[in-house]
Every structure is written in structure tokens, then in C-alpha cells.
C-alpha distance (Angstrom), angle and dihedral (degrees) to the residues before:
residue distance angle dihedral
X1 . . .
X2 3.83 . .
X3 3.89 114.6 .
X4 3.65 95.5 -106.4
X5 3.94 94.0 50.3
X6 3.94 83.6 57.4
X7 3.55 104.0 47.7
X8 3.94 88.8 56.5
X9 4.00 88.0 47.0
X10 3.46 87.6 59.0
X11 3.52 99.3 53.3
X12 4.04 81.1 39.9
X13 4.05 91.1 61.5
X14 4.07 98.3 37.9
X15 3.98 85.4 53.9
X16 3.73 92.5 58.5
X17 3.81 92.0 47.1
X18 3.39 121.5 96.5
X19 3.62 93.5 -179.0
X20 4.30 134.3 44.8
X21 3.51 109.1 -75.4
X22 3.92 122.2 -146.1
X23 3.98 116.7 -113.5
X24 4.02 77.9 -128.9
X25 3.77 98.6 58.3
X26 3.70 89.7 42.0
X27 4.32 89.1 54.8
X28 3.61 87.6 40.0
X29 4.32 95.8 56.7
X30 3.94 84.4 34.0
X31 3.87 92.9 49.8
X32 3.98 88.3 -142.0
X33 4.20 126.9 114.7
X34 3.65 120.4 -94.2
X35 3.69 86.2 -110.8
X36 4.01 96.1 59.5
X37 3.93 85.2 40.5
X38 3.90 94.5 52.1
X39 3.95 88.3 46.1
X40 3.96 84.9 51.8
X41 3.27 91.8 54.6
X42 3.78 99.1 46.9
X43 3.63 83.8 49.9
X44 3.68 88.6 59.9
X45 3.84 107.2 45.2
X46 4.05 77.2 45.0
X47 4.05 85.3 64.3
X48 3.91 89.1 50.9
X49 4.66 93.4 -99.0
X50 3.72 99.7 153.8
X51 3.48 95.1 -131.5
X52 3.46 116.1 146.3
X53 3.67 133.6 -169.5
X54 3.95 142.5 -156.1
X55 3.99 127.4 -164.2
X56 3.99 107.8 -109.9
X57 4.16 93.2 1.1
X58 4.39 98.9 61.0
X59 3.31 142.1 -147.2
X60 3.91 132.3 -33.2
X61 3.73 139.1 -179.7
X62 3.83 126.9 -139.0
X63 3.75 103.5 -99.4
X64 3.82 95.2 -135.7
X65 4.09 85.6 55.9
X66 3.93 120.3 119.1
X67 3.14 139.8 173.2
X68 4.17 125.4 -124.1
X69 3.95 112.1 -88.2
X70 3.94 115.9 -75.0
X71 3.65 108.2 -3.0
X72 3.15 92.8 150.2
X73 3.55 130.0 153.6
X74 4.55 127.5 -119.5
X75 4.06 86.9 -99.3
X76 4.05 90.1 40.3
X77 4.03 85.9 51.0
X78 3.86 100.4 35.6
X79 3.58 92.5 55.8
X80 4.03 93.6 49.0
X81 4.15 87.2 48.9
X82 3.89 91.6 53.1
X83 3.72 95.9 41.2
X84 3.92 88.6 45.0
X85 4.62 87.8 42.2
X86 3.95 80.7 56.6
X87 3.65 107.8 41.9
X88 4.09 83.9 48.1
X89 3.46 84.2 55.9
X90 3.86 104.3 40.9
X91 3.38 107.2 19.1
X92 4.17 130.8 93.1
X93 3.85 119.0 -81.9
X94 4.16 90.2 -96.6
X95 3.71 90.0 47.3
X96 3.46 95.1 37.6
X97 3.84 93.5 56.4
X98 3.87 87.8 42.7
X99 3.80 90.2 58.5
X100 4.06 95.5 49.3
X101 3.97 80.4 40.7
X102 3.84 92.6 62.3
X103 3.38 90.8 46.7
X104 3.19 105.4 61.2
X105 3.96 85.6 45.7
X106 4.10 93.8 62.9
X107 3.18 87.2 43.0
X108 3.54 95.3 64.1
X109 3.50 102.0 21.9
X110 4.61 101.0 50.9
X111 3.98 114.4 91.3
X112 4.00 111.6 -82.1
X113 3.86 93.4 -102.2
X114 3.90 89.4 62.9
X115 3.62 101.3 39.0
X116 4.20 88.4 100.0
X117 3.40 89.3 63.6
X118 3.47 99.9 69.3
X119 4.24 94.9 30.1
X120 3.62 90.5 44.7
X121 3.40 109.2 29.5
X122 3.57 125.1 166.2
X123 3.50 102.2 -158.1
X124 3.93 116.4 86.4
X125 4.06 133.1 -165.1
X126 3.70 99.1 -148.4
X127 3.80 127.5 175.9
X128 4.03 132.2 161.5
X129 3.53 93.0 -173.0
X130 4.19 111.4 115.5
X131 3.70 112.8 -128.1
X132 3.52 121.4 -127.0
X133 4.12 106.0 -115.5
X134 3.78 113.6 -114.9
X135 4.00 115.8 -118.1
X136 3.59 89.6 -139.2
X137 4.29 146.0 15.0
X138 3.77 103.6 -72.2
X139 3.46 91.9 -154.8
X140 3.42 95.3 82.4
X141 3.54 94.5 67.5
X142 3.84 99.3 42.6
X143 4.00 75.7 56.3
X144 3.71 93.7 49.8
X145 4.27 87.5 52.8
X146 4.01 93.1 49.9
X147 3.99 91.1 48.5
X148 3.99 93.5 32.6
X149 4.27 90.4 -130.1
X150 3.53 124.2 155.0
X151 3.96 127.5 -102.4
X152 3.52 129.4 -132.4
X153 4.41 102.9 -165.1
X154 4.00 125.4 178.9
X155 3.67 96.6 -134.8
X156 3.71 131.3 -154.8
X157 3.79 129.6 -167.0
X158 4.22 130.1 -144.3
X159 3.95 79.6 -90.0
X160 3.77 95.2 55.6
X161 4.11 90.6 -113.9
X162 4.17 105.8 152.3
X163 3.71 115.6 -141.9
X164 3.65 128.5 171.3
X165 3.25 124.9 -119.8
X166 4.07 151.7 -159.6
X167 3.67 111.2 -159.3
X168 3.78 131.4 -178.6
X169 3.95 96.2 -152.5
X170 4.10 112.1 -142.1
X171 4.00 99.4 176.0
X172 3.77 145.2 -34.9
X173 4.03 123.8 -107.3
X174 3.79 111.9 -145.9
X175 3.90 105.9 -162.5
X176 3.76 123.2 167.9
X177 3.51 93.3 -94.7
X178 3.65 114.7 28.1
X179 3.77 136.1 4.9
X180 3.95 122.1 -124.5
X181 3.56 141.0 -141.1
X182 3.46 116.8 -147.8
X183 3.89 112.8 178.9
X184 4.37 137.2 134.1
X185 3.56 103.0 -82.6
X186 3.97 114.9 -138.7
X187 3.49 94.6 -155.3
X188 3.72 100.6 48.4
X189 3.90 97.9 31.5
X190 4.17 87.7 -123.4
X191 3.04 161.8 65.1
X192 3.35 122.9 -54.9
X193 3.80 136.4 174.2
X194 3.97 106.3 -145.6
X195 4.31 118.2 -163.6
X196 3.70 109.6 -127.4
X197 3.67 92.4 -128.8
X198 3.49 96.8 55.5
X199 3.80 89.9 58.5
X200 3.98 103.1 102.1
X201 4.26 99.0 180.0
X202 3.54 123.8 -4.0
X203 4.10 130.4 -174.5
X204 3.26 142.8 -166.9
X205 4.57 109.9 -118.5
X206 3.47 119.7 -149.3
X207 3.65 85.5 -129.1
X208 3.61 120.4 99.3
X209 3.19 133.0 -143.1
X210 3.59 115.4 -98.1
X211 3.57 105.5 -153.1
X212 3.81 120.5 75.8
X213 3.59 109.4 -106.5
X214 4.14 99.7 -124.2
X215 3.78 85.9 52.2
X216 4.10 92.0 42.1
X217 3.91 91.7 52.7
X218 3.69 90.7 45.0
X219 3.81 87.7 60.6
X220 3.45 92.4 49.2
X221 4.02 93.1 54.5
X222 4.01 93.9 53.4
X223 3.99 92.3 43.2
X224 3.86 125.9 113.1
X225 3.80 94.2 -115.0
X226 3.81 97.9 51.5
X227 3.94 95.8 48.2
X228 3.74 82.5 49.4
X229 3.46 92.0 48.9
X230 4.01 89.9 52.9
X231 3.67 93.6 40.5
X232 4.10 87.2 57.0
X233 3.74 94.5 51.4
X234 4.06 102.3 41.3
X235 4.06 78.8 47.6
């Protein structure tokens, strides 16, 4: 890792600390000495980083520090271009378009020297599987999440039996093939995970949802159909 790289994964690692961190732990994730890491971190109080420092506590960052927009490092910026490539690829149209969107923005917004990356990238997302077409704009319910509103869904089953439904949507699951729904079902007083393409009308209620959304999504993690859901894929 070139110098530069380090000194921003520094200030990377103290940023997502909530606590002092040792000048040992920091050498140890770096995989440098404690002398190189000390001289790193004189280099950076030098270029005016508030970090400060106490012997046998560690090393902090002022909270209300940040960095300049998109310094990012090759791995920082490779990963973003693959998980954009894929989401282009998998994701719903507004998503989709969002993805191919954002890259077009790194790649005219990153330093000259790392513009390649993202125009030349080496790294592809590549899938042959077809995806299942979504009965209606999944938008709506990524909007539904963000303003924590209530769902009304036309529902079919793997028999093509319609039911309507009241949903409280928690999050969306983008596989390779289809995307799912998961959200508290009014009508069955669960969980449910609803397919995308099985969704025949969907609209936005008034009604919001009154559980906060943290607490909602915690639900949803310790509920029968999500463990099964986990169980099935790590089978």
C-alpha cells in the first residue's frame, strides 16, 4: 500500500471508531511497524487532521472531521464500479438508471490518475441468469421504506390466486433472479417475503407505518421466515 493510500486509511478507521484506538491495533489492521505508523501520524497532524493521541488510551479523530469529496483509493473505487456494473444490471429501471448515473459521475469527478479505473475496469458483474419481470414499478416501494408509508399490493400465489394485501415494507432483496419484498403483512399478522413479479398493482397508503423502522427491521431479522430464508441459502 503506497503511503498516500495509508494515510487516508487511517483517517478511514479512526472515523468508524467510536472509541480511542491503540497505535498497536492501528499497525496491526495496517500491517506496518509502530514506527512507520507514528511517522504517519505525525505526517497527518502536520497536514492540519485533528487527530489527537494519548499514551496507553490511542488515537481519536474530531467527530465533525471529513475528508474532501472522493478521495478514494483503486480498492475504495473498484468496489463502487462493480457494485454500481451489478445493480445496472440487476436492479429496477430507477435504480438501474441510478447505478449507470453514478457511474458516469466517478468517472468524471476521481483525480486524472484514477479515471481508468472506472473506464477500464477490470472487474466485471456478470450473470446469465434471466430475471423474472416485476408486475409493477419497484420504486414505489423503495419510496414507501425511505418515507415509512404503508402499501396496499394485489398479490398472487404459485397457483395464480389474487389476494389483497396491506404491507408494512422493511427492505428489498435483490437476488440474481428475482427481487423480494419482505414486509409485516396486515392480513396474515407476519412476515412475509412477496416476489416482485407476482405483485399485480401496488400503492402507496396514506397510512404510515407505525413502528419505527430500526425496530421494524429488527423484527424482521429474528422472524420464522427470515431464518428460513437464511437456512435455504447457506443450505
Amino acid at each position: 500500500m503506497r503511503r498516500t493510500e495509508r494515510l487516508f486509511q487511517i483517517i478511514q478507521i479512526l472515523r468508524a471508531q467510536r472509541r480511542p484506538l491503540t497505535g498497536a491495533a492501528l499497525a496491526e489492521e495496517l500491517g506496518v511497524s509502530l514506527r512507520t505508523l507514528y511517522r504517519d501520524i505525525a505526517e497527518l497532524v502536520a497536514q492540519h487532521v485533528p487527530i489527537r493521541g494519548e499514551a496507553g488510551v490511542g488515537y481519536v479523530i474530531d467527530s465533525d472531521f471529513d475528508m474532501p469529496p472522493l478521495m478514494l483509493t483503486a480498492d475504495e473505487l473498484e468496489a463502487a464500479v462493480l457494485g454500481a456494473t451489478w445493480v445496472a444490471q440487476r436492479g429496477d429501471a430507477a435504480l438501474a438508471r441510478g447505478a449507470r448515473d453514478l457511474i458516469a459521475k466517478l468517472s468524471a469527478a476521481v483525480p486524472e490518475g484514477l479515471r481508468p479505473i472506472v473506464l477500464d475496469a477490470s472487474l466485471g458483474a456478470v450473470s446469465f441468469d434471466p430475471i423474472e419481470a416485476d408486475g409493477f414499478d419497484v420504486a414505489l416501494v423503495r419510496q414507501a421504506i425511505r418515507t415509512r408509508h404503508k402499501l396496499e399490493i394485489a398479490y398472487s400465489d404459485g397457483e395464480g390466486r389474487i389476494t389483497r394485501r396491506r404491507i408494512w415494507p422493511v427492505t428489498i432483496a435483490y437476488t440474481e433472479r428475482l427481487r423480494l419484498i419482505a414486509a409485516w403483512c396486515e392480513l396474515r399478522q407476519d412476515f412475509r417475503h412477496f416476489r416482485a413479479d407476482r405483485v399485480h398493482g401496488c400503492t402507496v397508503c396514506d397510512e404510515r407505518v407505525p413502528t419505527r423502522a430500526d425496530l421494524l427491521r429488527r423484527q424482521w431479522e429474528r422472524s420464522d421466515v427470515h431464518c428460513e430464508a437464511r437456512r435455504r441459502v447457506l443450505d
